[in-house]
C-alpha positions as CSV (number, residue, x, y, z in Angstrom):
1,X,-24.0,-43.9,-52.3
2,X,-26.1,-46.2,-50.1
3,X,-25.0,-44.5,-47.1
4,X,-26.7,-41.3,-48.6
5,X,-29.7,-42.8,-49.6
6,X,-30.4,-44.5,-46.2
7,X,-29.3,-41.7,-44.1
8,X,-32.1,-39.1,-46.1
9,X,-34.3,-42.4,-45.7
10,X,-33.7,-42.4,-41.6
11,X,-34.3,-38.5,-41.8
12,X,-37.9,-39.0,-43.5
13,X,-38.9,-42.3,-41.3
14,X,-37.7,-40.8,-38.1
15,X,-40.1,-37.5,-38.4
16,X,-42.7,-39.6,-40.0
17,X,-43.0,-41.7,-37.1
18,X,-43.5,-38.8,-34.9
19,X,-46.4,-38.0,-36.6
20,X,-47.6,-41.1,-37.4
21,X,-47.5,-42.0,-33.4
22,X,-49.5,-38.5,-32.7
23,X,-52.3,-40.0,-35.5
24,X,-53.0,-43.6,-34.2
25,X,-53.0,-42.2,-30.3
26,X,-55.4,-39.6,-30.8
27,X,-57.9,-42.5,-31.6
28,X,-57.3,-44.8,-28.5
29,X,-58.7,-44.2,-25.1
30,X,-56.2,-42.5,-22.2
31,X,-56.2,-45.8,-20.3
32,X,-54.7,-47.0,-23.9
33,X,-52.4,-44.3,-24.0
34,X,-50.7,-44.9,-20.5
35,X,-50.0,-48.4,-21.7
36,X,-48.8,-47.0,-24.8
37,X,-45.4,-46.8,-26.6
38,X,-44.0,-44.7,-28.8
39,X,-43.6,-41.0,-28.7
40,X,-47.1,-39.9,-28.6
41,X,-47.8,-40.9,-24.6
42,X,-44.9,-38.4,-24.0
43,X,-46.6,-35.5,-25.6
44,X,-48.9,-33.0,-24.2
45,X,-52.5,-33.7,-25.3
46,X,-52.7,-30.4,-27.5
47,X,-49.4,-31.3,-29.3
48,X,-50.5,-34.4,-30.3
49,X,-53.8,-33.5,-31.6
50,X,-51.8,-31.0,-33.8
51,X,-49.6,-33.4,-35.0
52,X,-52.6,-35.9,-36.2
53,X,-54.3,-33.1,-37.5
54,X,-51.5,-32.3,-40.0
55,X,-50.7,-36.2,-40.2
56,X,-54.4,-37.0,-41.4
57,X,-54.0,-34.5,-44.4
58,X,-52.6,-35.8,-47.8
59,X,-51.2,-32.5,-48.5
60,X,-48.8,-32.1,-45.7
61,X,-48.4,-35.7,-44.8
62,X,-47.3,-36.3,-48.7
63,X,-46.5,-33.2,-50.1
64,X,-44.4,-31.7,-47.1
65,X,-40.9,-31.5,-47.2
66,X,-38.4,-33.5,-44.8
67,X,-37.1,-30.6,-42.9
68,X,-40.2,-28.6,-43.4
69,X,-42.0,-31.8,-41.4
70,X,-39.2,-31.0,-38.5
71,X,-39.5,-27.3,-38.6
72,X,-43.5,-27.3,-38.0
73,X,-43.0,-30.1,-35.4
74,X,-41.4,-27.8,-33.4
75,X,-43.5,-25.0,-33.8
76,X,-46.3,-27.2,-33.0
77,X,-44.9,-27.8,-29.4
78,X,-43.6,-24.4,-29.2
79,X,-40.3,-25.2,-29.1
80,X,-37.1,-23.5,-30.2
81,X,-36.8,-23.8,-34.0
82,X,-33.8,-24.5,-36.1
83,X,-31.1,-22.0,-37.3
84,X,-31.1,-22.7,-41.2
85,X,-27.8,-21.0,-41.1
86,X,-26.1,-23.3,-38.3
87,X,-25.3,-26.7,-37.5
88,X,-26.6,-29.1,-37.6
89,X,-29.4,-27.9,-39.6
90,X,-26.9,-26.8,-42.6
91,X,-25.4,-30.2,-43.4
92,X,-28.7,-32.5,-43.1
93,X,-29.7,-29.7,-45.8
94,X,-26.8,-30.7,-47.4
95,X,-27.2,-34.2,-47.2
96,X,-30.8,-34.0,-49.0
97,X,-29.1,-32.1,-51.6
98,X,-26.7,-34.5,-52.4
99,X,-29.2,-37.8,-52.5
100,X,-31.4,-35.7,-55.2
101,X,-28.6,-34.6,-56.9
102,X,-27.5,-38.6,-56.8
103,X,-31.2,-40.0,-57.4
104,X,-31.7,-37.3,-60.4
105,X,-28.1,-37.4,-61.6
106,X,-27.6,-36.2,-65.1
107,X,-24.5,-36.2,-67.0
108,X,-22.0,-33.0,-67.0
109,X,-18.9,-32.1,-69.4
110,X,-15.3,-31.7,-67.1
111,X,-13.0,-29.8,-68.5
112,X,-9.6,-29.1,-67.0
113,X,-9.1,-25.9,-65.1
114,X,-12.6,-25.7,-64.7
115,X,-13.8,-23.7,-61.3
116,X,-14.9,-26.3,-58.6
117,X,-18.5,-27.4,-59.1
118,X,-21.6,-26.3,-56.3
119,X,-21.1,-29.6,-53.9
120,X,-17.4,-30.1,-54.0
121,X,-17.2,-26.1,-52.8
122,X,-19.7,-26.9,-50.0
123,X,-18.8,-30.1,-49.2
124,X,-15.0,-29.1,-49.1
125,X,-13.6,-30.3,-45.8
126,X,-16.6,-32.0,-44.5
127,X,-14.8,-35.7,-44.9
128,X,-11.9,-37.3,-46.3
129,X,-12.4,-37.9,-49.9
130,X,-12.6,-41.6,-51.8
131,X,-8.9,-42.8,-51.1
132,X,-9.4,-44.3,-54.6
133,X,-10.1,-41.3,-56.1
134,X,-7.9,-38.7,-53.9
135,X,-4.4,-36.9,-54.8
136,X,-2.7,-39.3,-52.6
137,X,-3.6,-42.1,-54.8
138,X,-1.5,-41.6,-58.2
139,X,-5.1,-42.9,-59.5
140,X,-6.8,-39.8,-58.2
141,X,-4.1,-37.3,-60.0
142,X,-6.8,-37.4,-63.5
143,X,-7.5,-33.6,-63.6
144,X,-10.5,-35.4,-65.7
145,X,-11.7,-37.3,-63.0
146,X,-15.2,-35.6,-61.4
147,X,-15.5,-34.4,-58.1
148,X,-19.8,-36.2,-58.1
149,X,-19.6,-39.5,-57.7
150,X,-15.8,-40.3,-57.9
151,X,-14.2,-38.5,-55.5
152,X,-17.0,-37.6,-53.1
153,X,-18.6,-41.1,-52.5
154,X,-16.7,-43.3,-50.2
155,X,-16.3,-44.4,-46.4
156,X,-15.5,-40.4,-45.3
157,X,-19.1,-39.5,-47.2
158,X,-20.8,-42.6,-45.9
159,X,-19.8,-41.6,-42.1
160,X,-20.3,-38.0,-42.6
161,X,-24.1,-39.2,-43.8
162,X,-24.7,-41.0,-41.1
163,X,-23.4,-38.7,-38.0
164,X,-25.2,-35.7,-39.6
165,X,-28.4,-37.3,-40.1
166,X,-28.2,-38.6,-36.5
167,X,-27.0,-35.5,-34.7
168,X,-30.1,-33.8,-36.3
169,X,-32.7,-36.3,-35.5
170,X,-31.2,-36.6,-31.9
171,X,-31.0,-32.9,-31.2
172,X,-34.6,-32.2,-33.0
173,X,-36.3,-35.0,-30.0
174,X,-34.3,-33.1,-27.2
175,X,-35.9,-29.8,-28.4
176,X,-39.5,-31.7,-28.5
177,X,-38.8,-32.9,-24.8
178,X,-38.9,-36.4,-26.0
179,X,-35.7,-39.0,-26.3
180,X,-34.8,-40.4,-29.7
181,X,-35.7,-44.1,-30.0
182,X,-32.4,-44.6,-31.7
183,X,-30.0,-43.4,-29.2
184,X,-26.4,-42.9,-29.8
185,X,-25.4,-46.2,-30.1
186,X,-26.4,-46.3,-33.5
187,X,-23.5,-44.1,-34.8
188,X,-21.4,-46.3,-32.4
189,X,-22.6,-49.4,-34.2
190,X,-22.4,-48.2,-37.8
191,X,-18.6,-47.7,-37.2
192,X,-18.1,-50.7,-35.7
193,X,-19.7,-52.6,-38.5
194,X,-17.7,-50.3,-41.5
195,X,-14.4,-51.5,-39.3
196,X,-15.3,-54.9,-40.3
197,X,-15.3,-55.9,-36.4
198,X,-16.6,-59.6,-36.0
199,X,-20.7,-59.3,-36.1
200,X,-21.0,-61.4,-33.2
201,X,-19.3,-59.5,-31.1
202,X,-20.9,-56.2,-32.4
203,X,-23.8,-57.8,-31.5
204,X,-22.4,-58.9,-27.9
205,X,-21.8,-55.4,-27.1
206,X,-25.2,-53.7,-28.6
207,X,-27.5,-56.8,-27.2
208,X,-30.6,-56.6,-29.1
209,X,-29.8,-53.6,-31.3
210,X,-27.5,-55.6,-33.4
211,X,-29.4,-59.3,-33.3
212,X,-30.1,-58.8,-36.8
213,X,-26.6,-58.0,-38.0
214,X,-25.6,-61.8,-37.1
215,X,-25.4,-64.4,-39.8
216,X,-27.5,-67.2,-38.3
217,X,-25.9,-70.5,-40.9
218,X,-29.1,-72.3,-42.7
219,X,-29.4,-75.6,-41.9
220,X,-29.2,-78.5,-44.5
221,X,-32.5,-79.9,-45.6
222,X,-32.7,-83.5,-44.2
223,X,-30.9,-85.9,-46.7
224,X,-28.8,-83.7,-48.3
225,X,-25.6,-84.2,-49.0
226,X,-22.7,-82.5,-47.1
């Protein structure tokens, strides 16, 4: 479940910070642009000046949806739009979906022989199911047992969260002309951490990226004991 949370969270920040960026650099100077980070200094003048526009209003900046945020990005910099009915637009759709349907989750009856419910239809094939909670596991063979959370929610949910959410995000900055501050290690590095490799050396391999993964041990207080 806390792969799906984070990965609609990474969806919202990610777009955010585009427009967030456009906002504070349309107040600086253009000799504080060049020294600039972020995505803003990549961005035509006129595209960022749209952006803030839209950023400085409560309405759009709080009341717009996630995707809708992507979708008028792009139309903002006149760039090719998303197919709602294609990849990898469908399953980030999805995704959002299925963290309301898990933040607002209320209580259904399962009856045996009952037809599959809306999200194990669409979700059919997308991942491996809980191992726990799966045919293969003479604990998953309860015909009583629900699809939402049981059999859904486990490590083939949690990476099909995460490489969907990414794969958007990163195709959505190609479209804008811009590259994703995230890159594609972080898929990389996500794996690597749900494989239970050694943090230090996930953090050997990623440099920086992954400082923060590594355990640094807290050092007694003087005079303690042990």
């Amino acid at each position: 479940m806390g792969a799906v949370l984070s990965s609609v969270a990474f969806l919202e920040a990610a777009v955010n910070e585009l427009y967030a960026d456009a906002a504070e650099d349309s107040r600086p100077s253009e000799i504080m642009r060049s020294i600039g980070e972020g995505y803003a200094i990549k961005m035509p003048k006129r595209v960022r000046d749209l952006l803030a526009g839209l950023w400085g209003t409560e309405r759009f900046r709080v009341g717009a949806r996630t995707l809708e945020k992507y979708d008028t990005a792009l139309r903002m910099a006149g760039a090719a739009g998303f197919d709602r009915g294609a990849q990898p637009y469908q399953d980030v759709a999805l995704l959002i979906q299925l963290r309301n349907a898990l933040i607002h989750f209320g209580p259904q009856s399962h009856h045996e022989g009952e037809e599959p419910t809306r999200f194990e239809t669409k979700l059919k094939g997308k991942f491996p199911l809980n191992p726990l909670a799966a045919p293969i596991n003479p604990l998953g063979n309860d015909p009583m047992q629900p699809f939402l959370p049981d059999k859904c929610l486990g490590y083939g949910c949690a990476m099909w969260a995460l490489e969907s959410s990414v794969e958007f995000t990163e195709e959505f900055f190609s479209r804008m002309g811009l590259k994703a501050s995230h890159g594609g290690w972080l898929v990389e590095m996500a794996v690597e951490y749900a494989s239970m490799l050694p943090l230090e050396e996930i953090a050997a391999k990623h440099g920086a990226r992954a400082e923060h993964l590594v355990e640094h041990p807290v050092e007694a207080p003087p005079g303690s004991c042990g």
